[in-house]
N, C-alpha and C positions, 0 to 999 in steps of 0.2 A: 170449432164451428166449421162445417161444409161450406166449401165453397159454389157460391155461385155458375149456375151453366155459362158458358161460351153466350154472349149475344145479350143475357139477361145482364149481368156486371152493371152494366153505364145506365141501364132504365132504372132509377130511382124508384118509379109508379110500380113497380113488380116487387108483392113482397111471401114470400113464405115458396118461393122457386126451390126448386130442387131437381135432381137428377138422380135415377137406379143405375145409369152407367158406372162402370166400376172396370179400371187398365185391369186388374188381377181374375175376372171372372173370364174363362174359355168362352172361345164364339166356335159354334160347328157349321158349314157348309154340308147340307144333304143333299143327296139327288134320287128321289122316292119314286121307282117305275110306279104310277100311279095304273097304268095301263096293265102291267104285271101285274099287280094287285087286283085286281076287275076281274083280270082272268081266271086269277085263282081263288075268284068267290070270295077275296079279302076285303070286307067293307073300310071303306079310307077311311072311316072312325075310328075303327079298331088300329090302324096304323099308327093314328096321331096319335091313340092314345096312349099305348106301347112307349110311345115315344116321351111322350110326358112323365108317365110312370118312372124309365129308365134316366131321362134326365133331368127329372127334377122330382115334383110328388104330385099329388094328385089327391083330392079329397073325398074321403067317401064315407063319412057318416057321423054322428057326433053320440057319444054318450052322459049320459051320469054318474057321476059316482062320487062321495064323502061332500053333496051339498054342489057340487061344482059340474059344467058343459064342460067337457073336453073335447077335441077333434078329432078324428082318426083320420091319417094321412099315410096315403102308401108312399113308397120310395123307395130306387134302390137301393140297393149294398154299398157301400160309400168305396167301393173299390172304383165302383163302374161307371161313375158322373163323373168321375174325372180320368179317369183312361185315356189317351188319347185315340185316334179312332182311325 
């Protein structure tokens, strides 16, 4: 069984709490010349989404096939979401 968030534990009245926090998952610090990017006609969409792409995935269309939806989701190369950086 997960355990309970920090805070939630002692309120009884809280039920089905939970947390995506996880010690084992990488955190990254960016620093995105947003400014640089303007300049060189890079729309900040395109940025973020690069960046979504490379670490983590990104959904982009669903099909059919044998009776069943599937999803199609891009992602990198499993080299590159965990690289350190």
């Amino acid at each position: 069984m997960r355990e309970r968030p920090p805070g939630c534990a002692a309120d009884e009245g809280l039920t089905g709490v939970f947390t995506t926090f996880s010690e084992s998952c990488p955190e990254y610090y960016l620093e995105i010349d947003l400014d640089k990017a303007r300049y060189l006609d890079v729309p900040t969409s395109n940025v973020f989404s690069a960046l979504s792409v490379n670490l983590g995935k990104s959904y982009v269309d669903d099909f059919n096939a044998f009776g069943r939806v599937y999803q199609v989701r891009a992602q990198a190369d499993r080299q590159f979401p965990s690289r350190s950086f």
